[in-house]
MDTraj code that builds the backbone (N, CA, C; nanometers):
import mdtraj as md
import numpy as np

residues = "UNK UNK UNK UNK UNK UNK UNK UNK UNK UNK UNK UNK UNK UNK UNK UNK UNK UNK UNK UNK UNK UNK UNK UNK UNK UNK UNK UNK UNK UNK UNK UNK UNK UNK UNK UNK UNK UNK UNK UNK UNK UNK UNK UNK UNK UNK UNK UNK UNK UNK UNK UNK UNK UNK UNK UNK UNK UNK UNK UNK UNK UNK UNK UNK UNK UNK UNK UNK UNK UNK UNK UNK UNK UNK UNK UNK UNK UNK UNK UNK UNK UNK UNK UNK UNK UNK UNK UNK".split()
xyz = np.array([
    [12.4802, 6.5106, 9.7320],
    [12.3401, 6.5064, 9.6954],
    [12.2894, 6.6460, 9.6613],
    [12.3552, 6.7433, 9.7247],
    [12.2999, 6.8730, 9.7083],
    [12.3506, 6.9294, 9.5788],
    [12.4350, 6.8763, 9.5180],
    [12.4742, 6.9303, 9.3593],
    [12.4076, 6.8513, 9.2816],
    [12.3074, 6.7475, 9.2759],
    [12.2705, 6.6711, 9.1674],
    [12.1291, 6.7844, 9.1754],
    [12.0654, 6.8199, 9.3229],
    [11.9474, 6.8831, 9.3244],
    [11.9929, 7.0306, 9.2423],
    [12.0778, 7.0891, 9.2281],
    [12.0845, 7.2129, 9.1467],
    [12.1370, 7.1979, 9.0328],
    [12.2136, 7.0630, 8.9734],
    [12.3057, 7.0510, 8.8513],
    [12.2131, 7.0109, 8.7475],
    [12.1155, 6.9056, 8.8008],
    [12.1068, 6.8146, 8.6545],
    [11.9219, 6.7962, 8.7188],
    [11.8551, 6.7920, 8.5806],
    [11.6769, 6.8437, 8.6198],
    [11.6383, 6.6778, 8.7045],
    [11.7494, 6.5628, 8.7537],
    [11.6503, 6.5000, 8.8252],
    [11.7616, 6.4816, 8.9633],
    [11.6816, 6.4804, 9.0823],
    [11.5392, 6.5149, 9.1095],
    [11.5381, 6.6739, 9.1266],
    [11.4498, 6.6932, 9.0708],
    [11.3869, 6.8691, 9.0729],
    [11.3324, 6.8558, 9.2256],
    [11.3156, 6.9908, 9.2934],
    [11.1771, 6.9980, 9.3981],
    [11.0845, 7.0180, 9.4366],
    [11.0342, 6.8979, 9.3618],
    [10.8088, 6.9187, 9.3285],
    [10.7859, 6.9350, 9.4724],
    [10.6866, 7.0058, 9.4647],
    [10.6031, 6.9715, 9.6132],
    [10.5670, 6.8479, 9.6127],
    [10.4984, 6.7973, 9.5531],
    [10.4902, 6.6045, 9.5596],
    [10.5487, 6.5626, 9.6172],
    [10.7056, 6.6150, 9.6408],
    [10.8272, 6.5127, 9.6348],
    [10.8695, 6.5154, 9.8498],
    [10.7918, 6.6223, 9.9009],
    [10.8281, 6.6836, 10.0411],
    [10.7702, 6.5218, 10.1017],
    [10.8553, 6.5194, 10.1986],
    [10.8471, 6.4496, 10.3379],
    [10.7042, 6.5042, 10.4253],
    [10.6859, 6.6405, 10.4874],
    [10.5900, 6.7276, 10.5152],
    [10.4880, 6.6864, 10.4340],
    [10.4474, 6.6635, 10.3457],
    [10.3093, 6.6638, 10.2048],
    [10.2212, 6.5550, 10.3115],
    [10.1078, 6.5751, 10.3683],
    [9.9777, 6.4726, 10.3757],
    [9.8761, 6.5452, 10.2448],
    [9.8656, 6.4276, 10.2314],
    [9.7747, 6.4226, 10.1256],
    [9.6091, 6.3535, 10.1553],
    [9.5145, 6.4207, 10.1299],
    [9.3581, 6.3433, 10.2167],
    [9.2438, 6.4793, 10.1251],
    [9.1003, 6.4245, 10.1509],
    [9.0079, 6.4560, 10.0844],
    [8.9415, 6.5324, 10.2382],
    [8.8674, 6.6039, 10.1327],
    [8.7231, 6.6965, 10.2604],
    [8.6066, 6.6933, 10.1977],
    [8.5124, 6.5967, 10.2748],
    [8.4124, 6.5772, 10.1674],
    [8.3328, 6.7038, 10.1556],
    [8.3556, 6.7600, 10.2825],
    [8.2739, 6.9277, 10.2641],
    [8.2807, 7.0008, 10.1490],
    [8.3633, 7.0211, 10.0722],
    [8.4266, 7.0791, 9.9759],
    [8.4160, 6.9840, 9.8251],
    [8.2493, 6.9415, 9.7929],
    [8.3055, 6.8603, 9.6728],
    [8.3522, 6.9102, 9.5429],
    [8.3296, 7.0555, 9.4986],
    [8.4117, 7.0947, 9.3852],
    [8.5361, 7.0721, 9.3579],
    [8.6328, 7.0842, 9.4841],
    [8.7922, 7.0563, 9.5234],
    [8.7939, 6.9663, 9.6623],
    [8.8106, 6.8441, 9.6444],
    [8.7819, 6.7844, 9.7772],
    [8.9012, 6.7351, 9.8302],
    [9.0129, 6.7657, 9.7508],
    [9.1912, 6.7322, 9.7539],
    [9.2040, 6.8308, 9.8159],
    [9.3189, 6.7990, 9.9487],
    [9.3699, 6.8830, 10.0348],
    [9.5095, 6.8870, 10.0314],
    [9.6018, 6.9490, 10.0667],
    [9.7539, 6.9254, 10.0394],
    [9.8187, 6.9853, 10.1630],
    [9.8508, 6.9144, 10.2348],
    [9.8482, 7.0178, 10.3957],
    [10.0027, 6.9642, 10.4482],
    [10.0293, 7.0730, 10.4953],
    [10.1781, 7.0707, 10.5501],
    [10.2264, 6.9952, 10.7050],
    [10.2706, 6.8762, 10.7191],
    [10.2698, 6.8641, 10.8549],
    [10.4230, 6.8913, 10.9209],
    [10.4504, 6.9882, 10.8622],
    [10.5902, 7.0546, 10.9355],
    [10.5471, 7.1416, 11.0649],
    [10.5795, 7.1161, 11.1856],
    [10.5725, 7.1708, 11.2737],
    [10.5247, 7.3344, 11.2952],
    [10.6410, 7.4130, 11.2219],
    [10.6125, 7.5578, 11.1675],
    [10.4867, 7.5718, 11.0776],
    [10.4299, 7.4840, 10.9891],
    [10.3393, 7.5045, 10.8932],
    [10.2175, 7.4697, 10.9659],
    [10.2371, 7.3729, 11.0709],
    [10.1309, 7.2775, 11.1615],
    [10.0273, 7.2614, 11.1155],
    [9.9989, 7.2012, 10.9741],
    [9.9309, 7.1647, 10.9448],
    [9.8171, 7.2161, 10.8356],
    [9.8443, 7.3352, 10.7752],
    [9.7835, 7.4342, 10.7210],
    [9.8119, 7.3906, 10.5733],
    [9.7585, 7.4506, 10.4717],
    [9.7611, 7.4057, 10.3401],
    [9.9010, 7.4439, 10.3042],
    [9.9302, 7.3106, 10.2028],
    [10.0712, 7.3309, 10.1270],
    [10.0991, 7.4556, 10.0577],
    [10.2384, 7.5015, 10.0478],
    [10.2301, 7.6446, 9.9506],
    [10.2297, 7.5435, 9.8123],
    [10.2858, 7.4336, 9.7564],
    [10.2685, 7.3888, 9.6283],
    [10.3997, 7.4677, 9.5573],
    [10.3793, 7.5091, 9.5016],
    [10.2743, 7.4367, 9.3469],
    [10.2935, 7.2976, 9.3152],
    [10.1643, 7.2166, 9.2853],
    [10.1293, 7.1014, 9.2539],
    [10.1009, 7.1189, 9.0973],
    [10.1685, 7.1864, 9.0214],
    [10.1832, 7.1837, 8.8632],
    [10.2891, 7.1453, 8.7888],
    [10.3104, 7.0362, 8.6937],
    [10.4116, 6.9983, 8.6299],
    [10.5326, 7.0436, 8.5949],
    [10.6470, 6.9883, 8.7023],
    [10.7709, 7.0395, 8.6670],
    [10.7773, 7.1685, 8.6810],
    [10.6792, 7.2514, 8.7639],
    [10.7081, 7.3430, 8.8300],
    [10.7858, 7.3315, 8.9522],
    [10.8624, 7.3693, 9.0137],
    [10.9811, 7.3308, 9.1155],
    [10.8686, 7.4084, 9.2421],
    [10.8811, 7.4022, 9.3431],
    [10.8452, 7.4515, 9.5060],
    [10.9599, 7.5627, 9.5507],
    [10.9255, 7.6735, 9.5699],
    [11.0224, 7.7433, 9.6761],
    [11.0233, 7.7697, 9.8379],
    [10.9012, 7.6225, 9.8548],
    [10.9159, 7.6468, 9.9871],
    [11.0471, 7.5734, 10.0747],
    [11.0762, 7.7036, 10.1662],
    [11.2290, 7.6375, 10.2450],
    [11.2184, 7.5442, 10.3042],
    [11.0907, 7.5451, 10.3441],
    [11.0902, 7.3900, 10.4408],
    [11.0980, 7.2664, 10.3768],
    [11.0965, 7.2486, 10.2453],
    [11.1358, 7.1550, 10.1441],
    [11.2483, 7.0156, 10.2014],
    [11.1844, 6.8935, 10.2084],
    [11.2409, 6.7783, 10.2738],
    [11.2264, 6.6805, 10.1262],
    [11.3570, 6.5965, 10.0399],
    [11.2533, 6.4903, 10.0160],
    [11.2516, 6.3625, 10.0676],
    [11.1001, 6.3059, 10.0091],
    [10.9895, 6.1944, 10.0701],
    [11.1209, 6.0811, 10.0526],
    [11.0763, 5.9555, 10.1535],
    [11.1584, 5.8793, 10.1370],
    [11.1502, 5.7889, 9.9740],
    [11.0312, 5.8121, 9.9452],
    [11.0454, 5.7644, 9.7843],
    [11.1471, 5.8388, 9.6805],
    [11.1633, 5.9544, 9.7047],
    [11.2941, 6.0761, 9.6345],
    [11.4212, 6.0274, 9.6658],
    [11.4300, 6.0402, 9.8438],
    [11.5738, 5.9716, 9.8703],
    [11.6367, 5.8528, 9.8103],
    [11.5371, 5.7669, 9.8135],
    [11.5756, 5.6111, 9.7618],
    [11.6444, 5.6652, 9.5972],
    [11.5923, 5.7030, 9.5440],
    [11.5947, 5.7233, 9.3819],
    [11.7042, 5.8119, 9.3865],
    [11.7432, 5.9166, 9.5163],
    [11.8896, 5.9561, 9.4729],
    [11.9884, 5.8914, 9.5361],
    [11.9154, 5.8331, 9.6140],
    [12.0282, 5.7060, 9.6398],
    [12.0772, 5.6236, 9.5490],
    [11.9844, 5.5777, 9.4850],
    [12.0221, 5.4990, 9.3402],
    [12.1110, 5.5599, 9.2318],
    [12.0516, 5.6968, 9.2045],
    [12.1388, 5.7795, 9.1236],
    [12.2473, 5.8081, 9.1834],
    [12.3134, 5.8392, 9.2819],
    [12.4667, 5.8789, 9.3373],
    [12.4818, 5.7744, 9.2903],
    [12.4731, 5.6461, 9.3826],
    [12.5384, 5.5487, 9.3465],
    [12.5827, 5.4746, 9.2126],
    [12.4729, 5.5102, 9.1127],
    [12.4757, 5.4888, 8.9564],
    [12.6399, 5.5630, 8.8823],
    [12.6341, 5.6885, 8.9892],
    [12.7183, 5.7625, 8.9204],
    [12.8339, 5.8510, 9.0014],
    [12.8301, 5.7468, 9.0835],
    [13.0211, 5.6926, 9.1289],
    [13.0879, 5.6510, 9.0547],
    [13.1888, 5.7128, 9.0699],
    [13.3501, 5.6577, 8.9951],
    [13.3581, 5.5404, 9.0359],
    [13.3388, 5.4823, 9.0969],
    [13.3464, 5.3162, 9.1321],
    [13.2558, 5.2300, 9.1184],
    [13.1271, 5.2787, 9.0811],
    [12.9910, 5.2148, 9.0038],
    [13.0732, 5.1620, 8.8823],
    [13.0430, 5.0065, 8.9084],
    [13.0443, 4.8833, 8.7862],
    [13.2040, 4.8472, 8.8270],
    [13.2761, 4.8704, 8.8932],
    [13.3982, 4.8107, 8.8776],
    [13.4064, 4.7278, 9.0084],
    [13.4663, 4.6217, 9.0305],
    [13.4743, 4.4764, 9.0879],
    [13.5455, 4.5532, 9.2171],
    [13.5310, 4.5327, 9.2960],
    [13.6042, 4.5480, 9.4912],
    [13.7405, 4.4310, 9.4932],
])
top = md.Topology()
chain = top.add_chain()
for i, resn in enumerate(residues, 1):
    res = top.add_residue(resn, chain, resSeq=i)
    for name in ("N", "CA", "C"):
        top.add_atom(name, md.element.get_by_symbol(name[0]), res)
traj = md.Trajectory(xyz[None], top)
């Protein structure tokens, strides 16, 4: 799994894509009322580093992905096994 994340552009590592990512509003704040907050233990809770901009990748280390990412490289390994499509 760790060579598809550096070989080939999917899956890249959006911040979107983190396990850690809560996502919630502050109505205090209505100019920007989107919050992006880290619930990794070390981060405890403090705003995401991001970037939340297109196909910009994250360099944060604490980088996990969401179980919606896993599933989809689950799908992809498996797509692209040497033994994907041939009969058992």
């Amino acid at each position: 799994m760790t060579a598809m994340l550096n070989d080939s552009p999917f899956p890249r590592r959006l911040a979107v894509d983190c396990v850690f990512l809560r996502r919630t509003l502050d109505t205090n704040t209505p100019e920007d009322p989107f919050l992006m907050l880290c619930t990794h233990i070390i981060r405890d809770g403090r705003d995401c580093i991001g970037p939340f901009l297109e196909n910009i990748e994250t360099d944060c280390q604490l980088w996990e992905p969401n179980e919606r990412l896993a599933a989809r490289l689950a799908a992809a390994d498996e797509a692209s096994s040497p033994t994907a499509g041939t009969p058992s």
